[in-house]
C-alpha positions in Angstrom: 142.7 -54.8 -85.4 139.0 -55.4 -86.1 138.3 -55.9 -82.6 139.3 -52.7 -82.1 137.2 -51.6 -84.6 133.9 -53.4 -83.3 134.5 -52.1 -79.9 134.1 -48.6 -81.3 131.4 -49.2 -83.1 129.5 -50.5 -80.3 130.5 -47.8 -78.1 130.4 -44.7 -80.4 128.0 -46.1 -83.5 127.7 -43.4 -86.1 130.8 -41.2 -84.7 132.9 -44.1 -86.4 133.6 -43.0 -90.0 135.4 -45.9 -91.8 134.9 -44.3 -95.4 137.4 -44.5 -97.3 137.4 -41.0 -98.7 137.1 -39.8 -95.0 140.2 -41.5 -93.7 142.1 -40.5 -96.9 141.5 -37.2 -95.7 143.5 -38.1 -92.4 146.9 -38.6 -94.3 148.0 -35.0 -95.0 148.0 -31.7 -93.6 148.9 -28.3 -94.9 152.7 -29.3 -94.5 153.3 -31.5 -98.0 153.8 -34.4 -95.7 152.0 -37.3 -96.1 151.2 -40.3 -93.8 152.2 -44.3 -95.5 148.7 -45.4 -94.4 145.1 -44.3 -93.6 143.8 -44.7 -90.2 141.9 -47.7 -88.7 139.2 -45.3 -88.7 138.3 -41.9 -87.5 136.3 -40.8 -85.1 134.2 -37.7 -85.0 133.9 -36.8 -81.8 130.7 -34.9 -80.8 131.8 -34.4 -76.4 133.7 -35.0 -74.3 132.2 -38.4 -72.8 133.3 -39.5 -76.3 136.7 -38.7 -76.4 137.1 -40.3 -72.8 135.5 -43.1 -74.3 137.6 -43.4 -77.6 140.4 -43.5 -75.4 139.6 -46.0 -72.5 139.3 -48.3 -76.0 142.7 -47.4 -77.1 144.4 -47.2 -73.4 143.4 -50.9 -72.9 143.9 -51.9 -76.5 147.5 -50.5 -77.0 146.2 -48.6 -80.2 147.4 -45.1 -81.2 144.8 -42.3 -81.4 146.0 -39.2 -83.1 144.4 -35.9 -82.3 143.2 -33.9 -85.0 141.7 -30.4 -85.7 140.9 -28.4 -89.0 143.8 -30.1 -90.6 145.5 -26.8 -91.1 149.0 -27.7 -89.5 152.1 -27.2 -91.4 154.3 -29.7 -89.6 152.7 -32.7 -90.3 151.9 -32.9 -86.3 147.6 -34.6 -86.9 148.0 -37.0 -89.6 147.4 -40.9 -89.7 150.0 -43.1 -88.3 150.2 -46.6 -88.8 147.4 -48.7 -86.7 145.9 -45.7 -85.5 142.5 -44.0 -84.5 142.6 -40.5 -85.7 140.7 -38.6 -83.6 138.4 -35.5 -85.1 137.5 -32.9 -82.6 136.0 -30.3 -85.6 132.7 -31.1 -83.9 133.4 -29.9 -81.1 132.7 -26.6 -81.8 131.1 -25.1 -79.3 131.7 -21.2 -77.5 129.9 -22.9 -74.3 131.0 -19.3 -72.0 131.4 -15.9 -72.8 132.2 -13.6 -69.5 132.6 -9.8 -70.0 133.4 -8.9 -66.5 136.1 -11.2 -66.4 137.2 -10.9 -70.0 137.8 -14.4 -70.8 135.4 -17.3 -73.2 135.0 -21.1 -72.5 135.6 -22.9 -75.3 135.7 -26.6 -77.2 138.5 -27.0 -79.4 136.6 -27.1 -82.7 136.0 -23.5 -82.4 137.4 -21.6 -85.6 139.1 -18.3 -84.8 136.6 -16.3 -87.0 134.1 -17.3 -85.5 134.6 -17.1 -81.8 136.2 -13.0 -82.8 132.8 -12.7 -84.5 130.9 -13.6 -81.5 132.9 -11.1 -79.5 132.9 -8.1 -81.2 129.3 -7.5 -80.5 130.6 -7.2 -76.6 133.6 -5.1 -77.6 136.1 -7.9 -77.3 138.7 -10.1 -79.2 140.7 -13.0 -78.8 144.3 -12.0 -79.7 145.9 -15.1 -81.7 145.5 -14.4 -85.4 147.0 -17.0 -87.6 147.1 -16.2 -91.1 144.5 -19.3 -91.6 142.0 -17.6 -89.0 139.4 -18.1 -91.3 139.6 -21.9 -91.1 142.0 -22.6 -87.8 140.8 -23.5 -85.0 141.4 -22.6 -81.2 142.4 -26.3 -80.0 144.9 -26.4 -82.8 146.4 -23.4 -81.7 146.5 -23.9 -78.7 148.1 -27.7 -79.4 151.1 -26.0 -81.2 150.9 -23.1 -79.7 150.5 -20.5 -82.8 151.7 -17.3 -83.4 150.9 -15.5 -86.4 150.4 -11.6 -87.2 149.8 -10.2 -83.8 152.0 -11.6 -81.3 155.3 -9.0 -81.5 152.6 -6.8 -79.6 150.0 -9.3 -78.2 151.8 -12.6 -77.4 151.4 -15.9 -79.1 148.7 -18.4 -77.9 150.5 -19.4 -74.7 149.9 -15.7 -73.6 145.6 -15.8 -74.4 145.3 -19.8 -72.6 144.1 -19.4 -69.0 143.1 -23.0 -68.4 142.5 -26.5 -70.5 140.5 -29.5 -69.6 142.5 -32.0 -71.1 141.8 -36.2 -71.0 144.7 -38.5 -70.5 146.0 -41.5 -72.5 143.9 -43.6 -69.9 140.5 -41.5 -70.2 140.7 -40.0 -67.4 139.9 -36.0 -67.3 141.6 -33.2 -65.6 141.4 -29.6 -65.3 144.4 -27.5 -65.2 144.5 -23.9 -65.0 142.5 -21.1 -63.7 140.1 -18.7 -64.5 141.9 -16.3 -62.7 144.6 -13.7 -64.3 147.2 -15.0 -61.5 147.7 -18.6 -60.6 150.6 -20.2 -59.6 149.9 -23.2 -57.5 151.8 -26.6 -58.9 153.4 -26.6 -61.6 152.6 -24.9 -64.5 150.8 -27.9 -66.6 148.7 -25.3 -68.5 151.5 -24.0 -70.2 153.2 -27.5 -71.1 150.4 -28.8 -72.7 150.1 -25.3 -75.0 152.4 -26.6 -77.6 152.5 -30.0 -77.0 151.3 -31.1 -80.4 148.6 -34.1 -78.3 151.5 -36.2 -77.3 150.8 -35.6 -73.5 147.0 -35.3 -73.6 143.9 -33.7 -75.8 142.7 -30.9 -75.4 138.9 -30.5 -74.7 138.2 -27.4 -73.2 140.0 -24.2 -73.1 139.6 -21.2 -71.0 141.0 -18.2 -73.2 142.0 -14.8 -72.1 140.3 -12.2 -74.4 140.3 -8.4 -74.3 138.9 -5.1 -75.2 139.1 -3.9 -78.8 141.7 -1.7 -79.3 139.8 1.9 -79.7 141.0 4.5 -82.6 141.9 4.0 -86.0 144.9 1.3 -87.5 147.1 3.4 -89.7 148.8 1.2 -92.1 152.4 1.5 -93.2 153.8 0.0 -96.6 157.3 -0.1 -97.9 159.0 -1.3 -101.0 163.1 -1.9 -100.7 165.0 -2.9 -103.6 166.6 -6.0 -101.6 165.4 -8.1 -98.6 168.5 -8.0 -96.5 167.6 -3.8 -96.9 164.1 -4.9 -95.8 164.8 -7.0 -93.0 166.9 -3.9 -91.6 164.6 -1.9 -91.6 162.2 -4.3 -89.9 165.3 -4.5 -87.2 165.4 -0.8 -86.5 161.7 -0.5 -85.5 162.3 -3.1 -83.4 166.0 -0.7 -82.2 163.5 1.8 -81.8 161.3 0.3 -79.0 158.3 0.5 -81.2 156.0 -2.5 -81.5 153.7 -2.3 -84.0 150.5 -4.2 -84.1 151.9 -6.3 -87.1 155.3 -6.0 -88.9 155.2 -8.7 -92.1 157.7 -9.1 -94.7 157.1 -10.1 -97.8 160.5 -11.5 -100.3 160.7 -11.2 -104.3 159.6 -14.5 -105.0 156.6 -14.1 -102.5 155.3 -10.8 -104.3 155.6 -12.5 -107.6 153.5 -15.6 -106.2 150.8 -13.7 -104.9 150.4 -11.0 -107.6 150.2 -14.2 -110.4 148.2 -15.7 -108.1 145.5 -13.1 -107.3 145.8 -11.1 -110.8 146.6 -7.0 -111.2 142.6 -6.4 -110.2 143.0 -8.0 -106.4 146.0 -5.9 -106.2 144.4 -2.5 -108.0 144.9 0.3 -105.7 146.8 -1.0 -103.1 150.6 -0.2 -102.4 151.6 -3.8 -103.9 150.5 -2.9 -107.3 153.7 -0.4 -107.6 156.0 -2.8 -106.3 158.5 -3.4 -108.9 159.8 -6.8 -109.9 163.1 -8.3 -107.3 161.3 -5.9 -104.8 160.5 -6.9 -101.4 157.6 -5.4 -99.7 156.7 -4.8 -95.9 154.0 -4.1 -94.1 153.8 -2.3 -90.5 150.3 -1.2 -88.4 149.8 0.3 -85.5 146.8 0.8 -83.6 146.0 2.1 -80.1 146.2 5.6 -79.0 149.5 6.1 -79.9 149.1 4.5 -83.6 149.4 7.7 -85.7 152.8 9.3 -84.0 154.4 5.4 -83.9 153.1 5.2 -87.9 155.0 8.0 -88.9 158.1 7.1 -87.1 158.1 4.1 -88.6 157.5 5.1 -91.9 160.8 7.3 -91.4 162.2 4.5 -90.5 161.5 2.4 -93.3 162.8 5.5 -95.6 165.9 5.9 -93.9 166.4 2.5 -94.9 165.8 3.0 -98.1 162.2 2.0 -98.7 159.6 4.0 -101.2 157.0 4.5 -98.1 153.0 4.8 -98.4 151.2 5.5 -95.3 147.4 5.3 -94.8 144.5 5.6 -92.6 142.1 4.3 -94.4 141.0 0.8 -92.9 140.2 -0.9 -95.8 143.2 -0.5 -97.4 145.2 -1.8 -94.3 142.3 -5.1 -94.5 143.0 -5.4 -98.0 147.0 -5.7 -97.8 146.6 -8.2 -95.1 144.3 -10.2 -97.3 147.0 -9.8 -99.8 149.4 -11.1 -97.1 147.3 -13.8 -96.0 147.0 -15.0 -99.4 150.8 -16.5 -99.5 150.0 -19.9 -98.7 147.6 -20.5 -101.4 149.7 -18.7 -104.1 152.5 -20.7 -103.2 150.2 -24.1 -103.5 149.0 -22.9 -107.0 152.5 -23.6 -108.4 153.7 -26.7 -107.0 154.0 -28.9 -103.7 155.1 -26.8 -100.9 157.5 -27.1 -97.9 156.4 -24.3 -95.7 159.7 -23.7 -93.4 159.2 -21.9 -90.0 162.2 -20.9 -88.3 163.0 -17.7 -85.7 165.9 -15.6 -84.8 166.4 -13.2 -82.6 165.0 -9.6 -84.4 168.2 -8.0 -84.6 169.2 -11.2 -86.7 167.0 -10.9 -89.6 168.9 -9.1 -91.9 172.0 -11.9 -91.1 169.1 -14.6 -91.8 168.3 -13.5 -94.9 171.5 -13.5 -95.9 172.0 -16.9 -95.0 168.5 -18.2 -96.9 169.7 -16.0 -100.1 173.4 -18.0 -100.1 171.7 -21.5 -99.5 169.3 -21.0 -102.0 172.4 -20.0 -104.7 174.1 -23.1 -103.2 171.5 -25.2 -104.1 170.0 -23.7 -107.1 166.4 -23.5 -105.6 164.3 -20.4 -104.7 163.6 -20.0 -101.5 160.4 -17.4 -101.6 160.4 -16.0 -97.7 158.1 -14.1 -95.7 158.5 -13.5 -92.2 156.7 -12.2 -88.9 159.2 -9.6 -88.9 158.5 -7.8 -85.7 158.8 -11.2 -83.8 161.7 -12.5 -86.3 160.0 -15.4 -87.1 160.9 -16.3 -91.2 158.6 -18.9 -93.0 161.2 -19.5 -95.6 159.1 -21.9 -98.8 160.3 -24.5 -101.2 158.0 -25.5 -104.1 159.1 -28.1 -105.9 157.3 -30.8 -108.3 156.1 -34.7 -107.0 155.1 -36.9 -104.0 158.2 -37.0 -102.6 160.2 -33.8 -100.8 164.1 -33.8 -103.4 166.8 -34.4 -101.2 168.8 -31.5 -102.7 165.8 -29.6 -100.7 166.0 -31.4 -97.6 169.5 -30.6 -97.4 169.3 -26.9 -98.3 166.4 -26.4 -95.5 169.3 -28.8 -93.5 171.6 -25.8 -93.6 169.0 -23.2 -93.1 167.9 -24.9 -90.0 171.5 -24.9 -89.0 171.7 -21.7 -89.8 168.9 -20.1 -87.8 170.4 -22.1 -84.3 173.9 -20.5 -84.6 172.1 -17.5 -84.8 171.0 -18.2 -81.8 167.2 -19.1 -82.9 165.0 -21.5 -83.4 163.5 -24.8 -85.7 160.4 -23.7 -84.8 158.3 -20.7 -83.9 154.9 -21.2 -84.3 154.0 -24.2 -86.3 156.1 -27.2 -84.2 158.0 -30.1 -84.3 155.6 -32.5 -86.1 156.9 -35.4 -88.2 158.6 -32.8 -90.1 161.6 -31.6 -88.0 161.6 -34.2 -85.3 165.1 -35.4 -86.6 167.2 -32.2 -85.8 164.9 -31.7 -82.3 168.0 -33.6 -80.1 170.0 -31.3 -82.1 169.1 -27.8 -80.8 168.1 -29.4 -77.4 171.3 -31.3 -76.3 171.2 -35.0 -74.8 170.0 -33.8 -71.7 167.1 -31.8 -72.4 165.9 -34.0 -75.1 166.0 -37.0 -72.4 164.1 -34.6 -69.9 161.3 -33.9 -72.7 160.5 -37.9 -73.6 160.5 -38.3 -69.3 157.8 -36.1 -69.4 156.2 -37.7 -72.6 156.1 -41.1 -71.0 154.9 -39.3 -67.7 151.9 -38.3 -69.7 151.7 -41.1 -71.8 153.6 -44.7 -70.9 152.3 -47.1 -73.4 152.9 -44.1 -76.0 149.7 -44.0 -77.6 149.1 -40.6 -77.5 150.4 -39.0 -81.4 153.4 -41.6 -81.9 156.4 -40.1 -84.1 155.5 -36.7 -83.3 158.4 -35.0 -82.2 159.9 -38.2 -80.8 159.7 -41.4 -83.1 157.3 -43.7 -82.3 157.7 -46.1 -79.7 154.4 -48.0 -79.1 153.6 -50.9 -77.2 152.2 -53.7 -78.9 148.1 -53.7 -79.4 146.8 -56.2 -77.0 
């Protein structure tokens, strides 16, 4: 594959990284999973005219380019495949349009989430999508697996805030789908199929983004501590009974309390709701915001009471900041004490308290904890095992077997927010039936015929040999 290589080179020059400590990088993501082998190389593109060159290269090479972002997936869905060219778009980091009359930004894909919300609040604006890994997640990887996050119970998941992409092909060439307009409904809807599509139909160089006013008033924060989860997870169902959408509605299990409080130590915690929470407790969190935010508060904090929680409720804004910064500190609480499997799975919301029962008798099966916390106003569960080694047990991969099992005959999902990946790819026929999953790698091979485009994501690979 050195010709390959050279012809990169002499096309892209310095953009070519072949470091070894750069495409070592490339193998891993935030999901555990790791790739066999680094990439050929890795190129850093810096425009667009470079990624349409990268993959004119690889179109008439037969060479696997993998798309990749900030590296912050959790489903193994941008990491080096065999023979392949990953393909960094972090540079790409551009806001290139901001229009106020029209409410909606231009971006490149680079762009972090933080940062593109930082240049709007000046202009009374925001973009809606709020990962929990804002701080270092970028738009084009949102958009890619179409990520949820804190907000979307109230204000829709990525899908809801992506008006148009530019997108280049397998081939090189570049199209522009989409409009800038709120209604559009000419053709097909190809803006919304590639949202999701984890760069196995195209990459993503441009996004037109939908963003809004800030919400005026005051967020009043609710917090609740229930002596069980399944208690919990009721209570989170009878908000939703209710008709009340909170802003954001997180759960937080036992063994995710414990994490984070060892992880962040009794000062991070001082002063806050989460620093009464006794052990085997699980805690939730509910804010509202809008004009309506202190009547819906205090009916939910009844709520929450009826259902047996010990209720604060607060107005104060840092306090709500500093519980979410509590929330948002799960993932690296959960890294500090082994390797992680970060599970993402969604049922319907009048489910939860059924799906927690079923992760709590799984994990007694097995003889694992299985810490939980869950977009609760969506019922989206990221159910967590830690365990010890390279290599995922296979008395693990068997319990989150069941669990995925579980959540279907629920009527859910494998996946609400972080995708297929590597990770799941192998129970995707499973939930879809023969039909659907045939209709799906049609439209893959539609997109991409040679299969060069992110090979064993979501479908295993099937590429044609390099030429």
């Amino acid at each position: 594959m050195s010709h390959v290589v050279a012809q990169l080179q002499e096309a892209l020059g310095a953009s070519v990284s072949l470091d070894a400590e750069v495409l070592e990088t490339t193998r891993e993501d935030r999901s555990g999973w790791r790739s066999a082998t680094p990439p050929l190389a890795v190129v850093h593109a810096g425009s667009v005219d470079e990624v349409q060159q990268l993959m004119r290269i690889a179109h008439a090479t037969g060479t696997p380019v993998v798309p990749r972002g900030a590296g912050t997936g959790l489903a193994g869905g941008a990491i080096a495949s065999p023979g392949a060219i990953v393909l960094d778009l972090s540079r790409m980091n551009r806001i290139l349009e901001i229009s106020e009359a029209d409410e909606l930004a231009v971006v490149e894909p680079g762009v972090i989430n933080g940062d593109l919300n930082d240049a709007l609040a000046p202009l009374g604006l925001w973009f809606a999508p709020d990962p929990a890994s804002r701080a270092i997640a970028s738009v084009g990887g949102n958009i890619a697996t179409n990520a949820g996050g804190l907000l979307c119970a109230k204000y829709g998941v990525t899908r809801e805030a992506v008006l148009g992409v530019a997108v280049v092909l397998a081939d090189g060439r570049l199209i522009r789908l989409g409009h800038r307009t709120v209604k559009g409904v000419t053709g097909y809807d190809l803006t919304a199929l590639l949202t999701g599509s984890e760069g196995t139909l195209g990459i993503i160089v441009e996004a037109t983004v939908r963003v809004r006013p800030i919400t005026q008033g005051v967020p009043v924060t609710v917090a609740a501590a229930f002596a069980d989860v399944t208690a919990a997870a009721a209570a989170c169902a009878a908000v939703t009974a209710d008709r009340i959408r909170p802003a954001i509605l997180e759960l937080m299990d036992a063994g995710v309390v414990a994490r984070v409080a060892a992880y962040l130590g009794d000062e991070a915690l001082a002063g806050t709701p989460l620093e009464e929470v006794l052990p085997g407790e699980t805690f939730l969190i509910a804010q509202t915001d809008d004009a309506g935010a202190t009547a819906e508060a205090a009916r939910i904090a009844e709520l929450f009471a009826e259902a047996g929680g010990r209720v604060t409720l607060s107005t104060d804004e840092t306090t709500g900041e500093r519980l979410l910064d509590l929330r948002r500190a799960m993932h690296p609480a959960l890294a500090a004490s082994g390797q992680v499997l970060i599970e993402d799975v969604a049922v319907p919301r009048s489910k939860l308290p059924e799906m927690f029962r079923a992760i709590d008798e799984i994990a007694a099966r097995h003889g694992v904890e299985i810490p939980t916390i869950a977009h609760a106003g969506d019922g989206n569960l990221h159910p967590n095992f830690v365990f010890t080694g390279d290599e995922v047990p296979a008395h693990i991969w068997q319990a989150a077997d069941e669990m995925f099992r579980a959540a279907v005959a629920l009527g859910g999902t494998l996946t609400g927010e972080h995708g297929v990946g590597v990770l799941k790819r192998r129970w995707l026929a499973e939930e879809l039936g023969d039909d659907v999953f045939e209709l799906q790698r049609g439209i893959k091979a539609v997109f991409d015929p040679t299969g060069i485009l992110n090979p064993g994501v979501m479908f295993e690979a099937s590429v044609a040999a390099p030429r």
